[in-house]
TIROMI-905755 format. One line per 4 residues: number of its first residue (from 0); their letters; for each residue x, y, z of N, C-alpha, C. Coordinates in nm, 3 decimals. Example, Ala and Ser with C-alpha at 12.3 -4.5 7.8 and 13.67 -1.06 7.14 Angstrom:
% TIROMI-905755
0) as) 1.319:-0.569:0.780:1.230:-0.450:0.780:1.320:-0.330:0.780; 1.285:-0.225:0.708:1.367:-0.106:0.714:1.290:0.003:0.787
***
This chain:
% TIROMI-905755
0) xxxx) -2.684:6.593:-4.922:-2.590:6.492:-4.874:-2.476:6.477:-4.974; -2.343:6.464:-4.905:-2.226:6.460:-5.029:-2.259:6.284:-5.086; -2.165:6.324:-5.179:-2.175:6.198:-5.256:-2.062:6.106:-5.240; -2.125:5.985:-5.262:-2.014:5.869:-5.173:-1.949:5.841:-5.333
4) xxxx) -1.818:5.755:-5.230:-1.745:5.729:-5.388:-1.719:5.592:-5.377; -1.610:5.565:-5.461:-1.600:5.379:-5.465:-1.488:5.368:-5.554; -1.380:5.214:-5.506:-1.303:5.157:-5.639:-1.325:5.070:-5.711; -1.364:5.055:-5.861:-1.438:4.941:-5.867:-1.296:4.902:-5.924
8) xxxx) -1.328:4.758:-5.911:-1.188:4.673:-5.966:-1.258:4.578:-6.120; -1.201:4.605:-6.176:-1.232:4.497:-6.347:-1.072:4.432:-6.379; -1.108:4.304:-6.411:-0.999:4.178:-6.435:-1.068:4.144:-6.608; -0.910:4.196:-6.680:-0.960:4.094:-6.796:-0.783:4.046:-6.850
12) xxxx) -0.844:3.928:-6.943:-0.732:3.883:-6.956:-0.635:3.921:-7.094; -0.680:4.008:-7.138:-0.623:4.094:-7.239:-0.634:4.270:-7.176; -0.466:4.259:-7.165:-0.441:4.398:-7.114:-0.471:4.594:-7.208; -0.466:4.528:-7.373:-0.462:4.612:-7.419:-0.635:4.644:-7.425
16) xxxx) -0.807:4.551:-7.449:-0.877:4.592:-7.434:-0.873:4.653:-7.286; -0.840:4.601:-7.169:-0.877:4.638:-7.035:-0.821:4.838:-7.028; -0.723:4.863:-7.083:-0.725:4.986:-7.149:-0.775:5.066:-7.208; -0.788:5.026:-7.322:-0.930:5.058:-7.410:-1.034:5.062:-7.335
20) xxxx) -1.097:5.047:-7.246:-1.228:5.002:-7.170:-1.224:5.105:-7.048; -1.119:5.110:-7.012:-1.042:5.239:-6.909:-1.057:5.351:-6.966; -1.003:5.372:-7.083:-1.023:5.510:-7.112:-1.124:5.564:-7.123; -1.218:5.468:-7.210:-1.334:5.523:-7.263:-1.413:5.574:-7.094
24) xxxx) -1.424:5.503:-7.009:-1.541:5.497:-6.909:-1.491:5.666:-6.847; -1.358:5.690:-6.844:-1.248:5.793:-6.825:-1.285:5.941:-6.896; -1.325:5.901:-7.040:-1.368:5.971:-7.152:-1.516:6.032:-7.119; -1.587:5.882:-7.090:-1.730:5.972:-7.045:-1.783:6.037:-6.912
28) xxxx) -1.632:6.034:-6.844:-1.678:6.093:-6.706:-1.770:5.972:-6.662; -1.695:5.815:-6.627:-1.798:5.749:-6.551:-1.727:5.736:-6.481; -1.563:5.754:-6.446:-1.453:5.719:-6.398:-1.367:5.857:-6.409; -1.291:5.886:-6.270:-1.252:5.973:-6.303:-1.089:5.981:-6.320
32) xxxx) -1.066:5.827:-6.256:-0.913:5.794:-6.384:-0.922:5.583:-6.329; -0.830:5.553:-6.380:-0.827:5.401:-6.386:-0.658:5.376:-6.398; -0.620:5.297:-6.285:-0.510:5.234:-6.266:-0.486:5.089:-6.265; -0.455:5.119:-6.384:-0.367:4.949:-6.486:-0.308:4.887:-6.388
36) xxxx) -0.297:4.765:-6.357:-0.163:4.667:-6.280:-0.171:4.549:-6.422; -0.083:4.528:-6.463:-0.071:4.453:-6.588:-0.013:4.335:-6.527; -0.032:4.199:-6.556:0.065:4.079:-6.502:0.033:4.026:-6.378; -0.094:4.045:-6.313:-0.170:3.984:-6.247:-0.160:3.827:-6.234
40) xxxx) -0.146:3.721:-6.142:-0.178:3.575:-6.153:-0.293:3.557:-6.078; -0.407:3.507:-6.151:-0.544:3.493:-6.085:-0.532:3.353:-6.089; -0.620:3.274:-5.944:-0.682:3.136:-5.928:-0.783:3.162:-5.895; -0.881:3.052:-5.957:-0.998:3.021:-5.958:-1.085:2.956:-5.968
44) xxxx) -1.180:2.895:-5.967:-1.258:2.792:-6.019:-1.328:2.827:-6.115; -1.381:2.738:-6.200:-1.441:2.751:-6.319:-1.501:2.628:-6.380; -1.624:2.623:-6.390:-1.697:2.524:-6.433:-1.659:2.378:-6.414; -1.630:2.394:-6.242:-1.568:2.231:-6.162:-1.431:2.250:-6.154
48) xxxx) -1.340:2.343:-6.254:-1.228:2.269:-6.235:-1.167:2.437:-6.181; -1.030:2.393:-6.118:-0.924:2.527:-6.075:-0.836:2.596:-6.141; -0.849:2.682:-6.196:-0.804:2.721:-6.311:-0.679:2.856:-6.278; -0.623:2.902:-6.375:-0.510:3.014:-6.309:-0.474:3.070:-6.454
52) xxxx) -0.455:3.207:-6.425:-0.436:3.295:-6.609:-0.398:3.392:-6.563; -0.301:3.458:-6.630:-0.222:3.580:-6.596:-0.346:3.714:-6.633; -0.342:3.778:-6.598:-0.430:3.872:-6.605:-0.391:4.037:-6.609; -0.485:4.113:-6.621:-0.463:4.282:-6.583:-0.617:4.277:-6.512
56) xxxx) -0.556:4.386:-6.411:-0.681:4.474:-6.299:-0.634:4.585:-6.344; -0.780:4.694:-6.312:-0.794:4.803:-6.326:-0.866:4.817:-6.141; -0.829:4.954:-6.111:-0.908:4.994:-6.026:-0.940:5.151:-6.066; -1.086:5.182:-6.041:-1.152:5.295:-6.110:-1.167:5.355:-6.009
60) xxxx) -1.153:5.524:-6.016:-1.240:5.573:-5.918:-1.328:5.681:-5.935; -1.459:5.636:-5.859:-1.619:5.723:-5.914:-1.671:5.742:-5.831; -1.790:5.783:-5.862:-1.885:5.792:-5.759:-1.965:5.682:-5.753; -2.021:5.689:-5.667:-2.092:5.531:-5.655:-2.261:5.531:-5.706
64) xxxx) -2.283:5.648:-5.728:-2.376:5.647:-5.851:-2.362:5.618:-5.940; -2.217:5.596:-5.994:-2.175:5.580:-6.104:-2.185:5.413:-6.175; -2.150:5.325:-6.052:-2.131:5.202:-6.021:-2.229:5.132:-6.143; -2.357:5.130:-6.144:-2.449:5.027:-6.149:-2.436:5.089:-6.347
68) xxxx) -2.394:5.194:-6.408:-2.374:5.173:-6.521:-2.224:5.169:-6.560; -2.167:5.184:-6.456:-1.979:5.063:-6.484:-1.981:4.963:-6.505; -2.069:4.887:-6.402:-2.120:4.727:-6.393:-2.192:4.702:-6.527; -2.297:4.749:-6.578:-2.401:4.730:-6.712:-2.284:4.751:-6.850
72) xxxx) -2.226:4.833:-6.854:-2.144:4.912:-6.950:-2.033:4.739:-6.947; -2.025:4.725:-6.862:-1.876:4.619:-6.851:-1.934:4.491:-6.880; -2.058:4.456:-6.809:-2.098:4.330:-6.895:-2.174:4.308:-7.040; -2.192:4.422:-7.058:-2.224:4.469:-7.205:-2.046:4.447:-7.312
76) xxxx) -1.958:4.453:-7.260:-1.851:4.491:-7.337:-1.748:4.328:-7.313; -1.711:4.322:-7.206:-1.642:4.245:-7.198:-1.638:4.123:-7.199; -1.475:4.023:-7.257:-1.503:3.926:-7.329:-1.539:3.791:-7.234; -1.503:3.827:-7.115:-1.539:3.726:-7.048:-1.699:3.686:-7.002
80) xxxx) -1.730:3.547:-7.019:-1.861:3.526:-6.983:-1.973:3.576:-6.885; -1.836:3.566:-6.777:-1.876:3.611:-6.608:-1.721:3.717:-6.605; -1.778:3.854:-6.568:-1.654:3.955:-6.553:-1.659:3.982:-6.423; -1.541:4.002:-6.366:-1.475:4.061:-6.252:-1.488:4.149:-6.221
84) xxxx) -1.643:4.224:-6.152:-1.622:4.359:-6.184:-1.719:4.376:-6.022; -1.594:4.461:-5.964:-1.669:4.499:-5.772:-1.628:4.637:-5.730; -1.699:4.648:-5.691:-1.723:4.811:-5.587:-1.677:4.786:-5.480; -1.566:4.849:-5.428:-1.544:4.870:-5.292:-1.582:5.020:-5.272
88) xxxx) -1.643:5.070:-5.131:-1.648:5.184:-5.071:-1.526:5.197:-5.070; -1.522:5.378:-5.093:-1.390:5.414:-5.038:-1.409:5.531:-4.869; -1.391:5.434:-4.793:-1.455:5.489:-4.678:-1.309:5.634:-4.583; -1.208:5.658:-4.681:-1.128:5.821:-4.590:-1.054:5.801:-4.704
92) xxxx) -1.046:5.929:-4.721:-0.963:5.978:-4.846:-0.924:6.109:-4.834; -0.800:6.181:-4.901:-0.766:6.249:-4.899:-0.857:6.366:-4.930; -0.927:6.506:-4.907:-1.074:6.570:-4.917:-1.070:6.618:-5.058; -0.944:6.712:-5.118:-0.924:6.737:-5.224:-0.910:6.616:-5.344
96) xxxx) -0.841:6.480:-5.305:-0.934:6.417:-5.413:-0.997:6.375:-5.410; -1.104:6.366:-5.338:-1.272:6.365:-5.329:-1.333:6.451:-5.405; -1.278:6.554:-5.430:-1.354:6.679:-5.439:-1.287:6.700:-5.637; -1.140:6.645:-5.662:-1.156:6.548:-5.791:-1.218:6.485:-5.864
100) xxxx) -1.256:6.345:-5.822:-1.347:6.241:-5.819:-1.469:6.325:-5.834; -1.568:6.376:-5.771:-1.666:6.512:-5.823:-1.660:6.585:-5.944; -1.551:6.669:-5.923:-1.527:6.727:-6.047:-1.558:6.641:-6.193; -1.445:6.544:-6.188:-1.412:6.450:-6.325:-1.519:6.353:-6.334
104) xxxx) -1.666:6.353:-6.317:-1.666:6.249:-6.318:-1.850:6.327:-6.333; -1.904:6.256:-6.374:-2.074:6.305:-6.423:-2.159:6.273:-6.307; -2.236:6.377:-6.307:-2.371:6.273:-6.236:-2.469:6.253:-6.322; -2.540:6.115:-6.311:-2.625:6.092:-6.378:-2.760:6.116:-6.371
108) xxxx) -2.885:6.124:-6.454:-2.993:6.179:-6.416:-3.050:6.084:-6.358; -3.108:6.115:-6.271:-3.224:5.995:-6.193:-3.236:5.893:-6.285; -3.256:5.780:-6.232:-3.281:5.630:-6.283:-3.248:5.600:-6.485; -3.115:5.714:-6.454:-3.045:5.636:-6.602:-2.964:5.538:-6.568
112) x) -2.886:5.453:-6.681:-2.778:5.390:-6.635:-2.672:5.372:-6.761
***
């Protein structure tokens, strides 16, 4: 069966780690590239009250095997308490970069993460 893929999106509020954090995942083939949007305005709630902070998103793209040690790797690293960090399916895509995304990007051995 081919392998499904996904964008995961990560929000932090320092743009230069959210980079740093991009590359590396980039570096180990968990991601097979990551696109910065810098200057983000997020609202939200937060411990009762509504809160709002300029921000950077990343959106990654992997395989979705990949996911559950993007997710571990990111709350292991990042500075926020509770991180922003979601998988969307990427349900039609162009075939050749699918077949990218494959290439650049590892598979992992059974039940690592």
């Amino acid at each position: 069966m081919a392998p499904e893929y996904c964008e995961v999106v990560i929000t932090a509020d320092d743009a230069e780690w959210l980079e740093s954090f991009t590359r590396a995942l980039v570096e180990d083939r968990l991601a097979a590239c990551g696109q910065i949007v810098p200057g983000i305005r997020s609202t939200y709630r937060w411990k009762g009250a509504v809160e709002a902070a300029t921000e950077s998103r990343v959106a990654l793209h992997t395989r979705a095997e990949l996911v559950p040690a993007i997710v571990e790797r990111t709350q292991r690293a990042h500075p926020y308490e509770v991180a922003c960090v979601i998988a969307l399916p990427i349900r039609a895509a162009s075939p050749d970069y699918l077949v990218w995304i494959e290439q650049e990007t590892t598979s992992l051995p059974t039940g690592s993460v």
